[in-house]
DOKEMI-506936 format. One record per atom (N, C-alpha, C): residue in three letters; z, x, y negated. Coordinates in steps of 0.05 Angstrom, whole numbers, padded with zeros to 5 digits, always signed. Example, Ala and Ser with C-alpha at 12.3 -4.5 7.8 and 13.67 -1.06 7.14 Angstrom:
BEGIN
ALA+00156+00264+00114;ALA+00156+00246+00090;ALA+00156+00264+00066;SER+00142+00257+00045;SER+00143+00273+00021;SER+00157+00258-00001;
This chain:
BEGIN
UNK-00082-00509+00365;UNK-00088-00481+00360;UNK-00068-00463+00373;UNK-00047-00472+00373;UNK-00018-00461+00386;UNK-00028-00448+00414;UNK-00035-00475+00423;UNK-00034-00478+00453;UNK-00061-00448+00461;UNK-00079-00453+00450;UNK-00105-00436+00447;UNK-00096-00400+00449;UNK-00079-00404+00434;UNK-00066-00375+00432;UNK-00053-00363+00458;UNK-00036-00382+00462;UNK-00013-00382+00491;UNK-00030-00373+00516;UNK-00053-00391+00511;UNK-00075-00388+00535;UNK-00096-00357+00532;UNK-00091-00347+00507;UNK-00105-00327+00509;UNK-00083-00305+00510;UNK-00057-00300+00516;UNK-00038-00282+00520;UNK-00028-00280+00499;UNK-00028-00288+00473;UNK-00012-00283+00452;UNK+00005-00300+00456;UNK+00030-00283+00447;UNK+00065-00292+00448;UNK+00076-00285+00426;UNK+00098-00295+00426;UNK+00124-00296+00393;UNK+00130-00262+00402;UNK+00127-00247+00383;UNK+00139-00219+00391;UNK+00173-00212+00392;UNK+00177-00197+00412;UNK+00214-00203+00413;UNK+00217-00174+00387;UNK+00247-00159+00391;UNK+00258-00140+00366;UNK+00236-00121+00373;UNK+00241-00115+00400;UNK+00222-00083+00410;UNK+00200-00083+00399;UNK+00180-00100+00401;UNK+00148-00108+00404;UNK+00144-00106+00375;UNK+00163-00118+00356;UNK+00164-00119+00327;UNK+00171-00090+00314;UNK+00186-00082+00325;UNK+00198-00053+00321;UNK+00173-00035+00322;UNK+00153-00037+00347;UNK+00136-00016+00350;UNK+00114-00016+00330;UNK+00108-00047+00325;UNK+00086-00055+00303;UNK+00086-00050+00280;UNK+00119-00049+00267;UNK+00125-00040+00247;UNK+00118-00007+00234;UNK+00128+00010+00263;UNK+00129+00031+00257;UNK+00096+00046+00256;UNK+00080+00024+00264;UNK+00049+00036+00279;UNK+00037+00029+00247;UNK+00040+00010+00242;UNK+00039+00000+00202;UNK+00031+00021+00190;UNK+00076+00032+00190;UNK+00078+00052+00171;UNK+00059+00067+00180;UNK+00054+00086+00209;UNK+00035+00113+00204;UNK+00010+00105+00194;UNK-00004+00080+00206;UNK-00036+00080+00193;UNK-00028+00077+00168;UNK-00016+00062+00144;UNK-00011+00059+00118;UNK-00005+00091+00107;UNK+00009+00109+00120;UNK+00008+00132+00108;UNK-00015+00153+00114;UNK-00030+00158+00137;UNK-00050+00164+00139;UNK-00075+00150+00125;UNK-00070+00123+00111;UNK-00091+00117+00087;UNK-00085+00135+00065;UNK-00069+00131+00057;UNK-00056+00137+00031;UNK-00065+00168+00031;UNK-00056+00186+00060;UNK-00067+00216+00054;UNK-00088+00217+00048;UNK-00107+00202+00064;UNK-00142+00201+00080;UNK-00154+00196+00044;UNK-00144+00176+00026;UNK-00154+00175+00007;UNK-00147+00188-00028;UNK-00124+00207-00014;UNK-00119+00217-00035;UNK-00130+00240-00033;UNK-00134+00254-00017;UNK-00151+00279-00006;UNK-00187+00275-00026;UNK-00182+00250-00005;UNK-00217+00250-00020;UNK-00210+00243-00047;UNK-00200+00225-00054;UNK-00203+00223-00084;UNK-00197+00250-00111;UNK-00184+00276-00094;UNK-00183+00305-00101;UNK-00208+00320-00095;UNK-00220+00309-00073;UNK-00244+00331-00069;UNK-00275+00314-00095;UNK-00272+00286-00096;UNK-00287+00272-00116;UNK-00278+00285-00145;UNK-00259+00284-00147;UNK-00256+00291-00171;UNK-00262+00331-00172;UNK-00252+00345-00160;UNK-00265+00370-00159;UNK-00292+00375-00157;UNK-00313+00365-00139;UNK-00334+00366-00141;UNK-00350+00346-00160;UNK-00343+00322-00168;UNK-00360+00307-00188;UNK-00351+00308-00210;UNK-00319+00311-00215;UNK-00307+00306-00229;UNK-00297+00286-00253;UNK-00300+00267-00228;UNK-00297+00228-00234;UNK-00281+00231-00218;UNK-00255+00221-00230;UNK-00230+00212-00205;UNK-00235+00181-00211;UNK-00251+00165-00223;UNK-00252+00133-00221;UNK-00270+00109-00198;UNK-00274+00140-00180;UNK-00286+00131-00161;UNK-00271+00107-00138;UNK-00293+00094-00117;UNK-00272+00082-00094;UNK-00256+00088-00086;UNK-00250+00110-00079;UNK-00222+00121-00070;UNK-00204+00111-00085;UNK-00204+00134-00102;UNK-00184+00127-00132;UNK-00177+00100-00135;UNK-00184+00077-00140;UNK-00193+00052-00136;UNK-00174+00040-00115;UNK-00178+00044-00098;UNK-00173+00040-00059;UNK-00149+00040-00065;UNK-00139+00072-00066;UNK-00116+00080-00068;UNK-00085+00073-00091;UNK-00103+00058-00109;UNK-00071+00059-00134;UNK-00074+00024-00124;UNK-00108+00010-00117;UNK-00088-00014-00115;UNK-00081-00024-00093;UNK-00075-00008-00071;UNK-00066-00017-00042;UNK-00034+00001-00049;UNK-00027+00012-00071;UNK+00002+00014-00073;UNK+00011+00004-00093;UNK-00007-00015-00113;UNK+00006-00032-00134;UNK+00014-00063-00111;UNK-00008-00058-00096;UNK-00004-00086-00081;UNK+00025-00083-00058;UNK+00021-00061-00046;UNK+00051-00056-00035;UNK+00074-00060-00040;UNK+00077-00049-00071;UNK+00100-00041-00085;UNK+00112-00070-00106;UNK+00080-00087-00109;UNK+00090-00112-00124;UNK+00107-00142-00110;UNK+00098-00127-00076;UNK+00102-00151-00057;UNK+00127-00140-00046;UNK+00132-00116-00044;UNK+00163-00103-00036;UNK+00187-00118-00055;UNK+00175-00116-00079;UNK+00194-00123-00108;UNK+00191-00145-00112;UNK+00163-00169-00097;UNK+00179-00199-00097;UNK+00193-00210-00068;UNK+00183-00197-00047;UNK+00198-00205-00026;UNK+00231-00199-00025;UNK+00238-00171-00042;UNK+00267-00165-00045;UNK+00279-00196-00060;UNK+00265-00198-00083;UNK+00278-00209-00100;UNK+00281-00239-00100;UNK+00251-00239-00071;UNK+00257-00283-00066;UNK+00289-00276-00038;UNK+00287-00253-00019;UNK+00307-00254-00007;UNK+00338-00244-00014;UNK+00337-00240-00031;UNK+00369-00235-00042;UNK+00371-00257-00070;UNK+00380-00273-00067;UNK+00390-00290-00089;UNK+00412-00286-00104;UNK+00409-00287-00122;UNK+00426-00285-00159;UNK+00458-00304-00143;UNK+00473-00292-00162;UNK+00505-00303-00160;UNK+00498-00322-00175;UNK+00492-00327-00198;UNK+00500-00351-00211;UNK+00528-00345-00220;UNK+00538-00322-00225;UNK+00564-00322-00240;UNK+00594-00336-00224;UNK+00590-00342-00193;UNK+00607-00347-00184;UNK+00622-00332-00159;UNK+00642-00331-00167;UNK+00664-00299-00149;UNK+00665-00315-00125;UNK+00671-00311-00100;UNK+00683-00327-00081;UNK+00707-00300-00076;UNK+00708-00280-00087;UNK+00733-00261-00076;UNK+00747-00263-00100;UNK+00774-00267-00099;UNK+00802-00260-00128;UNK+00818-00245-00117;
């Protein structure tokens, strides 16, 4: 499968390549987040159901963000265990 890839131009991305993908993320992820909070204000003004898809869309693509931020922190920084290495 490796090899399959190699042959179709996909490569290991270096800092730069990673850097740009990251930042291209953040804007589409925040242009969702506007795109659906907008509508989920104009649903609720005109129907006045904010429990629509939007609504929906929107709280759990930032419960899902915010739950995977708070276990990725917490599997990469590991607990002391109560032991100093500085006196």
């Amino acid at each position: 499968m490796k090899k399959m890839f190699l042959k179709m131009g996909f490569k290991k991305a270096d800092e730069m390549e990673m850097s740009i993908q990251l930042k291209a993320v953040r804007w589409a992820w925040f242009y969702t987040v506007i795109f659906l909070g907008v509508w989920s204000v104009y649903e609720l003004l005109s129907v006045g159901n904010n429990n629509g898809l939007p609504f929906i869309l929107l709280i759990s693509q930032n419960l899902i963000l915010t739950s995977l931020v708070f276990y990725y922190r917490r599997k990469m920084v590991k607990p002391d265990n109560g032991e100093d290495d500085e006196e």
